[in-house]
C-alpha positions, 0 to 999 in steps of 0.5 A, spaced: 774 165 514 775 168 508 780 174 507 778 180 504 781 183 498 785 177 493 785 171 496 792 169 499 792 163 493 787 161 487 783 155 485 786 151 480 779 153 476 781 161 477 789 160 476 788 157 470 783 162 467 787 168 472 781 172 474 779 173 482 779 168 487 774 168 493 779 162 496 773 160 499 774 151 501 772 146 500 770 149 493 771 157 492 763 162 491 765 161 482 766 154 482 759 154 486 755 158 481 758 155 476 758 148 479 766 146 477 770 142 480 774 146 485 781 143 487 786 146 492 793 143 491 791 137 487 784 136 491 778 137 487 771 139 490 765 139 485 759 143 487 753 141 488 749 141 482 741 138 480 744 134 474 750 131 477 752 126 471 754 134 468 760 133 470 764 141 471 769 142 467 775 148 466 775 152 461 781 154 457 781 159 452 783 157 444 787 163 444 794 160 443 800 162 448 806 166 447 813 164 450 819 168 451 826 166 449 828 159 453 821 159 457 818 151 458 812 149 455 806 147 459 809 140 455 816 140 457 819 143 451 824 148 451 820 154 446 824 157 439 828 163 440 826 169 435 819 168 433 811 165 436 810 158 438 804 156 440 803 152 446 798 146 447 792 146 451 793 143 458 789 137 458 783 137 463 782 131 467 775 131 467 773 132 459 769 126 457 772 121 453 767 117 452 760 118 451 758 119 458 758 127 458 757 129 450 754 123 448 759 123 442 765 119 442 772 122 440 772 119 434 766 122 431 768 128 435 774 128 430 770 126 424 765 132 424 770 136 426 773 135 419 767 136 415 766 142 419 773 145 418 772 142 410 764 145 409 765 152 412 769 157 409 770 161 415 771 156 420 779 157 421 776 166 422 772 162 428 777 156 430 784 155 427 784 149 425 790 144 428 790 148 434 783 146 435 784 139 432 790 138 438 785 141 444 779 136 441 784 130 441 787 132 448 780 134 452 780 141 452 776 143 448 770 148 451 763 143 451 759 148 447 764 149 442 765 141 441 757 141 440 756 147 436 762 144 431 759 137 431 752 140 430 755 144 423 758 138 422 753 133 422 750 138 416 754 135 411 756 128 415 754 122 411 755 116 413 757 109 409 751 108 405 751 115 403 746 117 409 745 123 413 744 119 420 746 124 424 741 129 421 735 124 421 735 120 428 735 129 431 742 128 434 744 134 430 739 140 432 740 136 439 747 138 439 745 145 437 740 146 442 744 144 448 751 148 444 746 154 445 743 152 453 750 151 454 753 158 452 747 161 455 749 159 462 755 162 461 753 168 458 757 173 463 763 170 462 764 174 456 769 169 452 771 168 445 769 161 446 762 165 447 763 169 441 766 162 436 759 159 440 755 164 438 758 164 430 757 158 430 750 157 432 747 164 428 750 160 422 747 153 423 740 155 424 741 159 418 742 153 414 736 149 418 731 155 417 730 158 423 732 165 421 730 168 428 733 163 433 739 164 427 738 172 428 739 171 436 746 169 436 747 173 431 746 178 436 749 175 441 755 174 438 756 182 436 754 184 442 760 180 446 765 183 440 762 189 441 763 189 450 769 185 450 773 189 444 779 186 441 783 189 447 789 193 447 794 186 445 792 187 438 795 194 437 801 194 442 803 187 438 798 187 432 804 181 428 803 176 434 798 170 432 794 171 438 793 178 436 791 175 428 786 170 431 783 175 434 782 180 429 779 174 424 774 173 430 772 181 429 773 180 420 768 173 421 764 176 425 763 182 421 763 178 414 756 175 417 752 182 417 756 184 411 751 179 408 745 182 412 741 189 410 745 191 417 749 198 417 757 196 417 756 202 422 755 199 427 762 196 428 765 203 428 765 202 436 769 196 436 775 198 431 778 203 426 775 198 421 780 203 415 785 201 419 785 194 422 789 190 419 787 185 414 788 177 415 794 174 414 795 170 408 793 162 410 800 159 409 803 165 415 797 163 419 799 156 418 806 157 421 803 161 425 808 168 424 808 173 418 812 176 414 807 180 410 806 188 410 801 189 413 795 192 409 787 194 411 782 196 408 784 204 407 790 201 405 788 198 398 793 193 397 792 186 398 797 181 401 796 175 397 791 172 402 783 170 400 780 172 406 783 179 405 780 179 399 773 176 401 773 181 406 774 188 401 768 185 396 764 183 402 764 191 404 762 193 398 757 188 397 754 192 403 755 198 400 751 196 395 745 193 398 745 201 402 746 204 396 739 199 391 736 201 400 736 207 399 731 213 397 734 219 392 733 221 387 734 217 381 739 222 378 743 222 385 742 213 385 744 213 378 751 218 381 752 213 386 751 206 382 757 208 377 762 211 384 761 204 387 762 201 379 768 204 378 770 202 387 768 195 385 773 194 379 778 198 382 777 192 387 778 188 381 783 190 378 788 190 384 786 183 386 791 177 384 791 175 378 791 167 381 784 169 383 781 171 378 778 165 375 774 163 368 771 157 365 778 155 362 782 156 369 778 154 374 782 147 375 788 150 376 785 152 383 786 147 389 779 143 391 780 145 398 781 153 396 776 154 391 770 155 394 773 161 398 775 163 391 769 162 387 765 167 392 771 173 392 769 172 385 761 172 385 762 177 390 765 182 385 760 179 379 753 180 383 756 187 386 756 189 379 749 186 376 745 187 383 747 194 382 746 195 375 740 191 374 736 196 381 734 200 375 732 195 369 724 194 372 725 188 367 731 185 371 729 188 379 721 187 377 719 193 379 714 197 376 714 200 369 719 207 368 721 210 362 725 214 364 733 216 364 731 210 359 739 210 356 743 210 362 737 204 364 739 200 358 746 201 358 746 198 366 741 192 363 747 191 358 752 191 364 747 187 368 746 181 364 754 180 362 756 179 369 749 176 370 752 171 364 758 171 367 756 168 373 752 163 371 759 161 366 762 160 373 757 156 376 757 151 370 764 150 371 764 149 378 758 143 377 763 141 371 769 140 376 768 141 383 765 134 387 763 138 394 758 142 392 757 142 400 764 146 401 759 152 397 757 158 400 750 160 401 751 166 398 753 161 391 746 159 390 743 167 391 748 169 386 745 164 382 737 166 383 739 173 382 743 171 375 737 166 373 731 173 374 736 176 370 737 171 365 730 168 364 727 173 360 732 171 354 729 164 354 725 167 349 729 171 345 728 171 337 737 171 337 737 163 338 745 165 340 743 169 346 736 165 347 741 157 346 745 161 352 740 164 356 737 157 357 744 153 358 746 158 364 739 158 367 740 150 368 746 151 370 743 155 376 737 152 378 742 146 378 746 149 383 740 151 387 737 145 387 744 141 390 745 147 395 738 146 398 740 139 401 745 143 407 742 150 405 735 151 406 735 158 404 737 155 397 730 152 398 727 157 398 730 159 393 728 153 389 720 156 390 723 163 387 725 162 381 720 157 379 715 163 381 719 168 376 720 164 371 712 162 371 710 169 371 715 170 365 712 164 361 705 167 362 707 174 359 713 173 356 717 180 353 719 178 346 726 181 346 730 181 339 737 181 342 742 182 348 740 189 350 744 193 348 741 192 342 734 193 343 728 197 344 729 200 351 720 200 352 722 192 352 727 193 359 722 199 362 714 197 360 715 191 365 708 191 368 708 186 375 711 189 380 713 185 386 715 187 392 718 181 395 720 180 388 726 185 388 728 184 394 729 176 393 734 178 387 738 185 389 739 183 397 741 176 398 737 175 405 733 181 405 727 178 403 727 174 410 726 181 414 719 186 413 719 193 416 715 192 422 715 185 423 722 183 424 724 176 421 720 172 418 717 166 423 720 159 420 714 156 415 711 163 414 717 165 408 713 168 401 711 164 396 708 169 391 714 174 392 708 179 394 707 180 387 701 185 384 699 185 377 696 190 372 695 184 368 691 179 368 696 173 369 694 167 373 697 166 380 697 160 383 693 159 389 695 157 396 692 151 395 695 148 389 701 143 391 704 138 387 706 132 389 713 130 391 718 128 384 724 124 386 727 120 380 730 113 383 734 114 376 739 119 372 735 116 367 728 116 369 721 119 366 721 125 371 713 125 370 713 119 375 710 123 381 710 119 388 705 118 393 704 125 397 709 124 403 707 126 410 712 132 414 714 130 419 717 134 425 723 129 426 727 133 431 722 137 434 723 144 431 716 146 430 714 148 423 719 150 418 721 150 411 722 143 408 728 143 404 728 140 398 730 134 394 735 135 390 732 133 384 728 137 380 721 139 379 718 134 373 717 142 369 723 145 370 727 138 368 725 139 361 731 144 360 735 137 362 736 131 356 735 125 358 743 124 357 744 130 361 741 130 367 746 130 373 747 125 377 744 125 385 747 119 388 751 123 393 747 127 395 742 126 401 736 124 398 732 121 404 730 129 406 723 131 406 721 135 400 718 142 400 712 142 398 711 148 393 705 151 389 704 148 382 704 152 376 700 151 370 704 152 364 711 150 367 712 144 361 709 148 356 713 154 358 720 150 358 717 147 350 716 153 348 724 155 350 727 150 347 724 152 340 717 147 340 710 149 341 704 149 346 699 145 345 
């Protein structure tokens, strides 16, 4: 008969996790709802379940432990006096070593692990890295957060011929489905486990395409911040470890809506966002203590880490999709575009100089921390040239306005030299960086948004700015191209920009110079406007969400942009398709198409996008000499192509740009 009120002695399962026991045996009523395997002194029972090959498991947290002066260990050893030392996970007898539970062996476990750590530059906020390197080898590691990382993992496994197996015999989009089944039979424990899931798999189907399943742990994982808080140990002992990781967790989880068109707001409930404080800089994380003021977004200050820098330019990169969101006047838009110019170099300016990087410096910059770097960098160029160019019709393609015509060029002047500078970046990281993998998403959006800008200058009459237009214009659609292989967002960018670019090639604005020195009707007088257009440029990901229809269901993405012309310029029907391009060769004759390929769903994900191959559309490879088109054996070439619409004048236009003549 059980007692009432707290059993007399817990569970294994309940003491280890220190929650309420109800002391029933052979196995207590949680270990029975959750099917684990209860144990009283040693013993263990295992609650019936319909699928017995599942064996229950207990579920340590991933938040280290704290000792006191003398204390022991769970491993024996005395703990050091005078500072935090994390403890190692208590290894858990029944997580599977072999394949039998997961159906991953440990090794590969380990293997996608790293790729996941050395791809994801926000995966230490989510998972510290040695610490979950030591549970994953050890066996404690929760079930759904292995699968959710092997499956992040698998993104950017190749194997020893350089293939992406895991990607085409379906283990990768099974793991994240079972990940997600997995934490979803758990979601009313409200663990950080959860959360990290949560993160993982809001991020992964992003880079598959599936944006609502993407946006439903997304949702999921706000949500458990948003009930759990960060708990009063944050505050009371805000310098302890287990403290920072769980303000990285809230700064990871706010960095993602911190790229969507959501209001920050809505974190106000959760945290004093002003005055939370920053991360830690990497090298105090590592060693697991700081001796770093600590500083916070009200502060201003920075604290020589990347993540405190990432995080300040995110913000204001939210503030300015708010700001280009919204529907004032245009005197008071025009206020606000200058106040947040003037916040965002302010932001600049304070920023470590070893932070700031050129086409000349960019090699001083260690491999495993440039990706980090690169998007604190494109964050304060594309916050600049998104804003500026919200009120360039040319740049923003919007609809034809004279008005305020002298603070319009001078934002087109603006918006065009960080434009440049982004594309400059970018060619530098093409030059000097072989893992282009380790890239953000955000890289390839800030390369679109440059390419919008720039291509109107492909025709420019001075051949210095046109030579330059061209030269960065192939930078960036060399980027997208390489990044769509592991971001299918970066796809369906590749259809975008081959859409803006056709669209200028049927009618192009003949511009004399860079704009500053030309005649303002050539920057206001644009007569297409596109609804989809200017969101796909000004909002990264806006584009994938409409007023009224949510997010947008996988394969039913805009091609047009939703464009609507007072002109006659041919667009290219639906039915118009290319076959797929694939160069077997650096040097082969990009003219050669293959026969049409079937798409198959290989992993039975129903109808989404397609990524694309990394290797160009025989139109757009004419910016490319035989001698400098890049070389793609690294990368996945066994990916299905998207199939996108063909553009009549595509080889022409790029003739016409390169100085020759249509015929």
């Amino acid at each position: 008969m059980t007692t009432q009120g707290r059993p007399r002695k817990a569970c294994g399962v309940c003491k280890a996790q220190k929650i309420r026991c109800s002391g029933d045996r052979p196995s207590c009523k949680r270990c029975q709802r959750l099917r684990h395997a209860c144990n009283y002194n040693g013993s263990s029972t295992t609650a019936r379940s319909r699928k017995p090959s599942q064996r229950a498991h207990k579920r340590p947290s991933l938040i280290p432990t704290t000792a006191r002066d003398g204390e022991i260990d769970g491993n024996g050893g005395t703990m050091q006096a005078g500072r935090d030392v994390v403890s190692t996970p208590t290894a858990l007898r029944d997580y599977p070593t072999t394949e039998s539970q997961l159906g991953i062996r440990t090794t590969l476990a380990l293997t996608l692990a790293e790729a996941y750590f050395d791809n994801i530059y926000n995966a230490g906020f989510f998972l510290p890295r040695r610490l979950f390197l030591e549970s994953l080898a050890a066996g404690t590691a929760h079930h759904h957060v292995v699968l959710s990382v092997c499956a992040w993992g698998a993104n950017f496994y190749r194997d020893e011929d350089g293939q992406a197996t895991l990607k085409e015999d379906g283990s990768m989009i099974e793991w994240a489905k079972r990940a997600g089944r997995l934490v979803f039979q758990e979601i009313e424990e409200l663990s950080e486990e959860n959360l990290v899931t949560f993160s993982n798999l809001a991020l992964f189907w992003h880079s598959q395409g599936s944006w609502r399943i993407s946006q439903l742990h997304k949702g999921n994982a706000y949500q458990t911040l948003y009930i759990m808080g960060l708990g009063p140990i944050v505050s009371r002992n805000e310098n302890s470890l287990e403290s920072e990781i769980r303000r990285r967790r809230f700064w990871a989880c706010y960095l993602m809506h911190c790229y969507s068109p959501e209001r920050l707001a809505l974190f106000e409930p959760i945290a004093n966002m002003e005055n939370l404080p920053l991360p830690w800089p990497e090298e105090d994380f590592e060693a697991g203590m700081s001796q770093c003021p600590t500083v916070s977004l009200k502060s201003q200050q920075s604290n020589g880490g990347i993540y405190c820098e990432l995080i300040r330019g995110l913000t204001f990169w939210s503030s300015v999709v708010s700001s280009l969101k919204s529907e004032s006047d245009f005197s008071v838009k025009l206020t606000d575009i200058h106040t947040l110019d003037e916040k965002i170099s302010g932001w600049w300016r304070s920023m470590p100089s070893g932070f700031k990087l050129s086409p000349s410096n960019i090699t001083a910059v260690p491999h495993d921390a440039l990706p980090k770097v690169v998007l604190a960098n494109l964050v304060y160029h594309q916050s600049l040239c998104a804003l500026h160019a919200s009120i360039v019709p040319l740049f923003c393609w919007t609809s034809s306005d004279e008005s305020w015509s002298t603070a319009r060029q001078v934002s087109a002047q603006r918006a065009f030299d960080h434009a440049c500078e982004v594309s400059e970046l970018i060619s530098a990281v093409l030059a000097t960086y072989p893992r282009l993998s380790g890239m953000p998403n955000f890289v390839a959006y800030a390369a679109y948004c440059g390419s919008a800008i720039l291509i109107p200058f492909m025709w420019c009459l001075n051949s210095k700015i046109k030579e330059r237009a061209q030269a960065n214009v192939k930078a960036n659609i060399t980027m997208i191209h390489m990044m769509a292989n592991f971001w299918k967002f970066a796809a369906l960018l590749q259809v975008h920009v081959r859409c803006l670019f056709n669209i200028h090639n049927k009618g192009p604005t003949i511009l004399e110079d860079e704009p500053k020195y030309l005649d303002t009707s050539k920057l206001t007088n644009f007569t297409i406007n596109a609804t989809y257009a200017r969101a796909s440029i000004l909002e990264f990901t806006g584009i994938l969400r409409s007023m009224g229809d949510g997010y947008v269901k996988p394969g039913e993405e805009t091609k047009d942009l939703g464009i609507q012309e007072t002109t006659k310029i041919a667009l290219p029907s639906n039915g118009e398709q290319i076959q797929l391009a694939q160069l077997q060769e650096p040097h082969q004759d990009t003219s050669l198409l293959l026969p049409r390929r079937q798409v198959n769903d290989l992993n039975g994900q129903g109808s989404t996008l397609d990524i694309f191959s990394p290797f160009f559309d025989p139109e757009m490879a004419n910016l490319f000499s035989d001698h400098e088109m890049p070389n793609f054996d690294q990368f996945d070439t066994s990916l299905l192509n998207f199939d996108y619409l063909e553009m009549d004048g595509w080889n022409d236009g790029m003739d016409m740009a390169s100085g020759g003549q249509k015929t």
